[in-house]
Legacy VTK file of the C-alpha trace (Angstrom):
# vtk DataFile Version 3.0
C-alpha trace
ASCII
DATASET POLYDATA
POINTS 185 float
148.284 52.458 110.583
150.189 50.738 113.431
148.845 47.399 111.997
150.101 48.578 108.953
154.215 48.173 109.637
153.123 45.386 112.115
151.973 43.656 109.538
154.826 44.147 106.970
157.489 43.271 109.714
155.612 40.165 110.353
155.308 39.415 106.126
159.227 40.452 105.652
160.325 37.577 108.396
157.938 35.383 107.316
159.613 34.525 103.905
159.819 30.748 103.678
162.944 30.267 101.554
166.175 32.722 102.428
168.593 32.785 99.250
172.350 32.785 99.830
173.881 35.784 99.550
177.416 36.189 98.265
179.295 38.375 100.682
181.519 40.653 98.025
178.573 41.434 95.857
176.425 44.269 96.070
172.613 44.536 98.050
170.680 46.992 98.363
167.033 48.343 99.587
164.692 50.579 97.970
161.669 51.975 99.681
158.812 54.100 98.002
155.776 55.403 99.998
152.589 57.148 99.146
150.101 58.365 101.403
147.192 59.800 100.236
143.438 60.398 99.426
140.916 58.570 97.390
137.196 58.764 96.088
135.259 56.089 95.444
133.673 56.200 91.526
131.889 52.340 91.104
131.264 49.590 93.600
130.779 46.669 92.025
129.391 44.120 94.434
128.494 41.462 92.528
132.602 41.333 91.333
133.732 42.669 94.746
135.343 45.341 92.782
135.731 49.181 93.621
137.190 52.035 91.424
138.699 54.628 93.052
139.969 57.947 91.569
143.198 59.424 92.930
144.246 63.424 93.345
145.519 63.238 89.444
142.458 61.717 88.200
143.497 58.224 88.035
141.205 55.302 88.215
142.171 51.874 89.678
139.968 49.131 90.385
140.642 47.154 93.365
139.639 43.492 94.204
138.060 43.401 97.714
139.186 39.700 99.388
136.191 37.460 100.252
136.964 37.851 103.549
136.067 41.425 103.717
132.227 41.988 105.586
131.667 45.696 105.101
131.774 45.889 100.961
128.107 47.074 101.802
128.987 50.302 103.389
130.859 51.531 100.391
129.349 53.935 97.651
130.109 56.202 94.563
131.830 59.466 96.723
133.256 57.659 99.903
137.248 58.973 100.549
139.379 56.225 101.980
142.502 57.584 103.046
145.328 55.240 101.793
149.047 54.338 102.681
150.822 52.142 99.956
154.629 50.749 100.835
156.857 49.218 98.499
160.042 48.234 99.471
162.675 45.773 96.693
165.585 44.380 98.326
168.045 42.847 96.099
170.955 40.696 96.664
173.467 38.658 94.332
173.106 34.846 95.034
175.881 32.417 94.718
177.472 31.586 91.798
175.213 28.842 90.781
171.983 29.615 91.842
168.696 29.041 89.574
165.637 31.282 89.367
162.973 30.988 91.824
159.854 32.795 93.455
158.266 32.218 96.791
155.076 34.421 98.008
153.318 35.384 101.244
150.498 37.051 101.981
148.649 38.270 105.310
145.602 40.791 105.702
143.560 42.355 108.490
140.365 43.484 107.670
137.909 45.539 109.666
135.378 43.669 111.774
131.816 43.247 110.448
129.949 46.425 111.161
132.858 48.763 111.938
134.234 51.482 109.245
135.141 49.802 105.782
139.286 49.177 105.677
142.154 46.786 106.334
145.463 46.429 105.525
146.895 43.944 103.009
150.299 43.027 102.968
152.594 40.688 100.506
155.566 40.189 100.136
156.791 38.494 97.255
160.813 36.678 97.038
162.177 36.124 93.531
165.471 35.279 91.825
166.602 35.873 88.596
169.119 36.426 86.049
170.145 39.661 85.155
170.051 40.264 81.790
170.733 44.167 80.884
172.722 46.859 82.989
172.916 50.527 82.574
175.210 51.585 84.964
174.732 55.306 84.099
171.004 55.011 84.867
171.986 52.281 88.072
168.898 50.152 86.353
169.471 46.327 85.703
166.877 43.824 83.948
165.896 40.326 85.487
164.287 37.579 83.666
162.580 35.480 86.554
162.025 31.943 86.296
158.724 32.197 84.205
161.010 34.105 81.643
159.597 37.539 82.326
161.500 40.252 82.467
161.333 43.466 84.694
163.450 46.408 85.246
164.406 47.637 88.714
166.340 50.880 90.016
169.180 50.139 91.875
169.663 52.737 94.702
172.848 55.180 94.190
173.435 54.254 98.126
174.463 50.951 96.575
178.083 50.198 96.956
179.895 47.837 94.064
177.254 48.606 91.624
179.634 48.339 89.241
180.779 45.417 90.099
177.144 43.599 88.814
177.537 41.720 85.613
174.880 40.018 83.194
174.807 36.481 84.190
174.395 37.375 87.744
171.510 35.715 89.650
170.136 38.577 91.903
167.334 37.728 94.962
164.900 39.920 94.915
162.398 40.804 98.026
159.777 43.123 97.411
157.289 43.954 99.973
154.213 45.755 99.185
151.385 46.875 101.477
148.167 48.230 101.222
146.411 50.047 103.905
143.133 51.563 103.670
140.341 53.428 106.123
137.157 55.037 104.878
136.967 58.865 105.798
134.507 59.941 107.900
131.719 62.274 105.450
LINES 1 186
185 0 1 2 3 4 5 6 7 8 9 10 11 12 13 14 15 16 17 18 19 20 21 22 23 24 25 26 27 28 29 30 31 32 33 34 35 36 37 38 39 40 41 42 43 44 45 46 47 48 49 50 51 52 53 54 55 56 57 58 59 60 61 62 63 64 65 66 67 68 69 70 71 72 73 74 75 76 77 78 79 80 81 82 83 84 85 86 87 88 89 90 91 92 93 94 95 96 97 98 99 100 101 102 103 104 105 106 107 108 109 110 111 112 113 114 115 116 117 118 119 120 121 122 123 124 125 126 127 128 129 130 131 132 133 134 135 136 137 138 139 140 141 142 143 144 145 146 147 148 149 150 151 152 153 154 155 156 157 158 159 160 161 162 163 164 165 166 167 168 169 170 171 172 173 174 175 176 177 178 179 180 181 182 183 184
């Protein structure tokens, strides 16, 4: 798991474009982290594809990169144990700014042969206009630059909240990672 916030330093630095920030607006960072277990209900080789059901009963199917040699080891009943980090900072750009997006990726897999796992980490930088506030419920709504819109929770520790408006062009950073290890059986 030490590759794990190896990797996301490396991902969080490695952003290409750095927005300007305006210094008497508001930023902020919110972090969310899960650890936990999973069991393996389909492999789907052919797609690269595995389902795995959480502790609530939850099914996702995950997309195994190309680059990963040991899809062969996994079956229906394997436990991976699994650490999943998302982190949004958000900033207000200056007064002029347009929307934008920028993505990078990096991933370290396990070697052919060893125990099934690697850790996958993006991190993805996007601007956008914010469009709705509910300072009660500190939420705001962007519309990026492909007109979608998405809601994100702005942290109470958050000074100036208040001081947000719609209009605003906000830079968004939100790193996500993905680390995964089968379980010995």
């Amino acid at each position: 798991m030490n590759r794990f916030i190896t990797m996301l330093g490396i991902c969080a630095i490695g952003m290409l474009a750095t927005p300007v920030i305006a210094q008497d607006k508001p930023g902020m960072v919110v972090a969310e982290e899960l650890e936990t277990l999973v069991t393996v209900r389909a492999v789907h080789h052919q797609n690269r594809t595995v389902t795995v059901e959480g502790p609530s009963g939850r099914l996702t199917t995950i997309k195994v990169p190309e680059a990963s040699q040991n899809l062969y080891q996994v079956y229906p009943g394997a436990k991976f144990k699994v650490r999943y980090v998302q982190a949004v900072a958000v900033g207000v750009l200056t007064p002029g700014a347009e929307p934008s997006r920028d993505a990078v990726q990096a991933m370290e897999l396990a070697p052919k042969g060893a125990t099934p796992g690697g850790v996958i980490v993006q991190v993805v930088q996007i601007s956008g206009r914010i469009e709705e506030i509910d300072y009660a419920a500190r939420t705001i709504v962007v519309r990026g630059e492909t007109g979608n819109l998405r809601e994100f929770a702005v942290s109470p520790d958050v000074e100036r909240f208040d001081s947000l408006k719609v209009g605003d062009v906000v830079a968004l950073q939100v790193t996500e990672g993905l680390a995964m290890q089968m379980v010995a059986q």
